[in-house]
Structure formats: structure tokens, C-alpha cells
N, C-alpha and C positions, 0 to 999 in steps of 0.2 A: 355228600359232605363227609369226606374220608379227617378232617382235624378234628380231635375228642374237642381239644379245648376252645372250638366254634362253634360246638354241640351245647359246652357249659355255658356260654356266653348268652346263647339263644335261648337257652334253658331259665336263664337268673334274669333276662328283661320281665318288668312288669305289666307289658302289653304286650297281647297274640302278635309271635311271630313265625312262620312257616319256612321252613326251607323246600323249594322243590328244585328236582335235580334239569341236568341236560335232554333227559329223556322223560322230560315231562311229569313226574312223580312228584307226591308231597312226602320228602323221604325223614322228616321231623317238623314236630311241632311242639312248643313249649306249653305246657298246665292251662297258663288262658284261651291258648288257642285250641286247644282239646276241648276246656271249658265251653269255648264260642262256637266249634266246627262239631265237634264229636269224634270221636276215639277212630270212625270211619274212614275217616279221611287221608289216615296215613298209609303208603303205598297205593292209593290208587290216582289216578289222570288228574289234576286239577281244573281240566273241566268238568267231571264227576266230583269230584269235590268241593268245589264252588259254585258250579249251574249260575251264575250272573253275568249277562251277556256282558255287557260293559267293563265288569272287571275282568273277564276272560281276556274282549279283544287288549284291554291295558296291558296284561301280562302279556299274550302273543309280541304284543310293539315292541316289550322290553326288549324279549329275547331279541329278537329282528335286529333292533340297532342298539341296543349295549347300553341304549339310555333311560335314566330312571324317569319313571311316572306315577302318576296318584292316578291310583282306580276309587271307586266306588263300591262298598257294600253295607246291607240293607238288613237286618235280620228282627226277629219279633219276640221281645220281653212282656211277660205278663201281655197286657191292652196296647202297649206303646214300641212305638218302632225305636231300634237302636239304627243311630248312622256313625258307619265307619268311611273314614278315608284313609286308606290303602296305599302304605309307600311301596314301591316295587324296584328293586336296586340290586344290579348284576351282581354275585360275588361267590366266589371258588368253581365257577364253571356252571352253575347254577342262577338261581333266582330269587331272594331273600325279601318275604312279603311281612311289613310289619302293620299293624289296624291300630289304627288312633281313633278313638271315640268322639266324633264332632257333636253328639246329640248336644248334649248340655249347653255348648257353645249358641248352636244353631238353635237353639230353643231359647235360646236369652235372644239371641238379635231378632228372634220374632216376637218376644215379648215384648221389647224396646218399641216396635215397630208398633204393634199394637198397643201398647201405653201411649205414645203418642197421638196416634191416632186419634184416641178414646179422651185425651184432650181437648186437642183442635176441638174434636166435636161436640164437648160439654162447653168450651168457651166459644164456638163460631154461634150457638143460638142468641145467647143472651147479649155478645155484641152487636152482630147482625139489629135487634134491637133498636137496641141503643142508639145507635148508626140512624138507622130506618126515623127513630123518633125524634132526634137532630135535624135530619132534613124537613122532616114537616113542621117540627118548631120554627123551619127558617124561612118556609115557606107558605101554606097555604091555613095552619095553624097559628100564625106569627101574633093573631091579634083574637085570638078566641080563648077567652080566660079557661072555660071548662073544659075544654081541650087541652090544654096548656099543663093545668094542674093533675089531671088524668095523666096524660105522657107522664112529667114528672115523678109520679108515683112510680110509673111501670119502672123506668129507667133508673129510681132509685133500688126498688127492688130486684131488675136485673144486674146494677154495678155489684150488691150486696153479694146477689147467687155469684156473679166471678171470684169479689173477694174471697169468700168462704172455698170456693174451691183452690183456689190461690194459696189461704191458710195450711187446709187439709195434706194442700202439696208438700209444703216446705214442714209440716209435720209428719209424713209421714218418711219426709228424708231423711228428717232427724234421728225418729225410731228407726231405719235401716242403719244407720251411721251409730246407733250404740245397741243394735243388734247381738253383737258378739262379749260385749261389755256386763256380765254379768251383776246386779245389784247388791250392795253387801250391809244398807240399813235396815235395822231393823223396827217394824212399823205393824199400828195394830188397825187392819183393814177394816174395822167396824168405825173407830175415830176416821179414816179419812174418807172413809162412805161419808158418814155425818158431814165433816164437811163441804166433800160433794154436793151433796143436796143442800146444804145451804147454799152453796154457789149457785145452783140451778131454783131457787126459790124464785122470782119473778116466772121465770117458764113455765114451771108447775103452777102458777096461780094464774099464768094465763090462758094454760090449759085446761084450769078450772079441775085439776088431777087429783088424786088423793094417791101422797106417796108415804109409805112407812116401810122405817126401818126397822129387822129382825136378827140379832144382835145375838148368836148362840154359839160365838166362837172362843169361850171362854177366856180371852184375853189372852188367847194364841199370838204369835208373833210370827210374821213373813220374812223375806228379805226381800226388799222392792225399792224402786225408785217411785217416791211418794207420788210426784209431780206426773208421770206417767199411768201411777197407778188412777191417781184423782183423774185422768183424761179418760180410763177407762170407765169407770164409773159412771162419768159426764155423757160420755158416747150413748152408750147401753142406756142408761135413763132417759138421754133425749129419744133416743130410737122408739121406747115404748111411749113417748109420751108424742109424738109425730103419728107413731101407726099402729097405738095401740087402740081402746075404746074413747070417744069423745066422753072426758069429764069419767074418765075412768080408773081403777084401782092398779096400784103398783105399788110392790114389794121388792125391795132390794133388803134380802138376808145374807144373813155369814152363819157358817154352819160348820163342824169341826171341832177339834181335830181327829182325822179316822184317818186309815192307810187306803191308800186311792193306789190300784194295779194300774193305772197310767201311767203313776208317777213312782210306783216302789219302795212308795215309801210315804209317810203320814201326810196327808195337807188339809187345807180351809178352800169351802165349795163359797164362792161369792156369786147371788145368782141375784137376776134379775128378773122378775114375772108380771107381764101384764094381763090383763082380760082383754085383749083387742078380737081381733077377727081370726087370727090365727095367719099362719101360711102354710101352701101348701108341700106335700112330702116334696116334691121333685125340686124344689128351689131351695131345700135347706145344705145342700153340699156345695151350692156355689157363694151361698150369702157373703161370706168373706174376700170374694173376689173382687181386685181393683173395677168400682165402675159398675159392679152387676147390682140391678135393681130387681123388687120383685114386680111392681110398679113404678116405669119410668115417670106418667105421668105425675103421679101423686106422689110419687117421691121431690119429683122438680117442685112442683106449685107447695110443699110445706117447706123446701132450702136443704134439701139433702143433696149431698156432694156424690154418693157413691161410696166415699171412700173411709168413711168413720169406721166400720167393721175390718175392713184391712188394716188400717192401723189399730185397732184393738187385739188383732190376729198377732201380727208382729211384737205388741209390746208385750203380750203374752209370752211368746215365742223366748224373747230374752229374757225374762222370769221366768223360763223352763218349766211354764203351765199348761195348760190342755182349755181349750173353748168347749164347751156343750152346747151345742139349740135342737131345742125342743118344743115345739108344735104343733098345736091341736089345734084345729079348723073349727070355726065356734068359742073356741074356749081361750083361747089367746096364748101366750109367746115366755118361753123360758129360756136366756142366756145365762148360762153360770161359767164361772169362772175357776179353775182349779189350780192352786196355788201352793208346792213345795213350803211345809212350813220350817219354821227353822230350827236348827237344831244342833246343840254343841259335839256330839259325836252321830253324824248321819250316816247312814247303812251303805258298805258299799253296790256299786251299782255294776 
């Protein structure tokens, strides 16, 4: 590449791009592609410098017939693979290889794929059902009262488990859809705990619970979207009250304001603690995951969706606060919640 100002061109793109020559050399590479390749790679063969059979014979092809192709390459960040696709386009007598990062792309269309999936499959049980308890209401049940009323039950409580996941869905769209929408009222999270738990009073009395509030956030003020906050609240309370102790204790506190290093600055810790059974270490890092149960059974037969902690993930997420679970086997289950509190001149970040 004898043009300086095709050097600076290559030089100023924001993605690896390689020049290699007629005689097969990587004769320049720009900062990211130093970044991605290593400082090695320049002056020597592009097959020693790439080693990918695939993107090799790509390149060869180019050369051969003057036509541009997308190779393939592969490389390894921290645990996780990076995928590049490799534009390859004849030009000044040479070879001009630029790397587009598809991972992210490709990791969303496998998410997509597997969110659906994990769909279908929480709604194919309890229709299937339904279906199933249809036919034999039409048929060989049609005139058997205790039969009748049995079905009915199941199929009222299977329509319910859809609705609720149905709900969970279209809520947890919402919270992606105001994701980026930062909240700017300001609200005192010990008032909308309180009425959290007044909303959830029937539940807690039929869970026979003892739930008390601890209220030490000295009249600190957040900035939040109230109505998401109170869902968070709602979520975390029912959770310990689902799979915490039967007819056992629960503590939702607010605690603060101190300076939290997650956040850099001063917040209010909202936490929620049951005495249940506890869970175990290896399932505390997926708990937020769309869909992930620790017990699918017992999660199904009390009306858990999967997805109440994902969406308490996310609503967080846009209140630019941090989730904690904590864990002890025997001793039971601590979500807190960590919340940027507000502030008329805040620190920069």
C-alpha cells in the first residue's frame, strides 16, 4: 500500500481493518486490528497470521477472482467467544480485510429463539390440559358430577397459570420499553413499601405470614417510577411468601442513606428476608434469568411464571440500582435492593 492517505483512511476506521499485499503479507493494520490480531502479525504470511482454515481459503478466493467475500473468524474474550465476519475486497493490488463483530447480533437471535421456545413451553403444559380436560368433559365424564367439578378446578387453575404468564409477558415488555427512560419523581420507598404490603394483605393472610416493615431510611428520597417500584416490592414479597417458611417471618427493611461502591455514590438498601429454606450457592447467579426456576415443580404448582425476578432485574436496571441475593441453606433468602438516592448536586461519575 504505497498511498499515505489509504494508510490514514485505514488507520481512522473504528473496526479492524488489515491491508495485505500482492505477495501475500499483512503490510498494515489499524489500532483495533493490532488490538484483535497482536502487533505480530504485521509483515508476516496471512496464513501465519490468521491460522483459520476458512478464512484463509476466503482470502485465497478473493485473490483468484477479484471478487469480494465474507470469511469467518473466531477468537476468545475473557469465557466467551467473539464472532467476526470478515469483509475481504480487492483494492490498490492488494487485499483489504475489514472484521465486523456479529457476536451480539448472533447472541440476540439465539436469545429470541430461546425466549420463545421457553414460551411455547410454559404455555404447551397447561393448554395441553385444558384441551385434554375438554374432551373428556364431552365425553366419557359428560355426566359424572365429581369428575366434572374436579376437571373444572384443574382448568380453572391451569387458564389462571397462562393468564399470569401472559400478564408477566406484556409486563415485562413494558419495563424493556421504558428501559432507557430514566425516572425523575421523587418518592419515599418506605411509604410505597407500606403500601405494597397493604396491597398484598389477603396473600400474606393466606399464607398465614408475618410480614413487618423496618423503616430506617430516614425519610431519604429516591427517584423512581412509584408504580414500578410498588411491582418490585409486590414481586420480592410474593417470592418469599411462595418459597419461603410455611406461616413464616418476613422482613422488608429500608436502610440508609450510606455511599454504596456499586453505585459511587450515596443510596437506600431495600431488602427483603425470609426464614424459608434457603437456596442453594450455584443457582444464585442465574435466579434473574428469563424462565430459570430453582424448582420447576414447586415453583409451577404455587403460580410462578419464571419471570417476576427478570422483571425486577430490568426495573432496577432503569433506576440505575444493583439487585443483591443472599442465601443460606437453612436459614432463608435475602433480596435487597440498591437504589441511587437523590440528590441536588450529585458527584460526578
Amino acid at each position: 500500500m504505497n498511498d499515505i492517505s489509504a494508510k490514514h483512511v485505514i488507520a481512522a476506521l473504528p473496526f479492524p481493518t488489515v491491508f495485505i499485499t500482492a505477495n501475500q503479507k499483512v503490510a498494515f493494520a489499524n489500532r483495533p486490528a493490532i488490538e484483535l490480531l497482536g502487533e505480530q502479525v504485521l509483515n508476516q504470511n496471512f496464513v501465519f497470521a490468521l491460522r483459520q482454515p476458512g478464512l484463509i481459503a476466503a482470502i485465497e478466493d478473493t485473490a483468484a477472482s477479484l471478487e469480494k467475500r465474507v470469511g469467518k473468524f473466531t477468537t476468545t474474550v475473557g469465557q466467551s467467544d467473539v464472532r467476526y465476519d470478515v469483509h475481504i475486497a480487492p483494492a490498490d493490488g492488494g487485499l483489504v480485510l475489514t472484521f465486523e463483530d456479529t457476536s451480539e447480533a448472533k447472541d440476540l437471535a439465539s436469545f429470541r429463539r430461546d425466549f420463545v421456545a421457553n414460551v411455547s413451553h410454559e404455555l404447551r403444559t397447561p393448554l395441553a390440559s385444558v384441551v385434554g380436560f375438554i374432551e373428556t368433559l364431552r365425553g366419557a365424564a359428560r355426566h359424572d358430577e365429581k369428575a366434572r367439578d374436579r376437571f373444572l378446578d384443574i382448568m380453572e387453575r391451569e387458564s389462571q397459570r397462562m393468564s399470569n404468564l401472559v400478564d408477566d409477558l406484556l409486563s415485562l415488555s413494558r419495563v424493556e420499553e421504558s428501559e432507557r427512560k430514566r425516572p425523575t419523581t421523587k418518592v419515599d420507598i418506605a411509604e410505597i413499601a407500606a403500601r405494597a404490603l397493604a396491597d398484598l394483605g389477603p396473600l400474606i393472610e393466606a399464607a398465614e405470614a408475618t410480614v413487618t416493615l423496618e423503616d430506617h431510611g430516614k425519610g431519604t428520597m429516591v427517584l423512581a417510577d412509584e408504580s414500578q417500584l410498588r411491582q418490585v416490592i409486590g414481586n420480592l414479597v410474593e417470592n418469599a411468601l411462595r418459597y419461603g417458611a410455611k406461616r413464616g417471618n418476613i422482613t422488608v427493611g429500608v436502610y440508609g442513606p450510606a455511599y454504596e461502591t456499586r453505585l459511587r455514590q450515596n443510596g437506600l438498601r431495600l431488602s427483603v428476608r425470609d426464614d424459608g429454606e434457603g437456596i442453594a450457592p450455584h443457582h444464585l447467579p442465574r435466579l434473574a434469568e428469563r424462565f430459570y426456576r430453582v424448582d420447576s415443580h414447586r415453583s409451577r404448582e404455587v403460580g410462578g411464571t419464571g419471570l417476576g425476578l427478570a422483571i425486577v432485574k430490568h426495573i432496577i436496571h432503569r433506576h440505575r440500582g444493583h439487585l443483591l441475593i443472599e442465601s443460606v441453606q437453612g436459614e432463608g433468602s435475602t433480596f435487597t435492593v440498591i437504589l441511587p438516592v437523590f440528590e441536588q448536586n450529585p458527584p460526578l461519575s
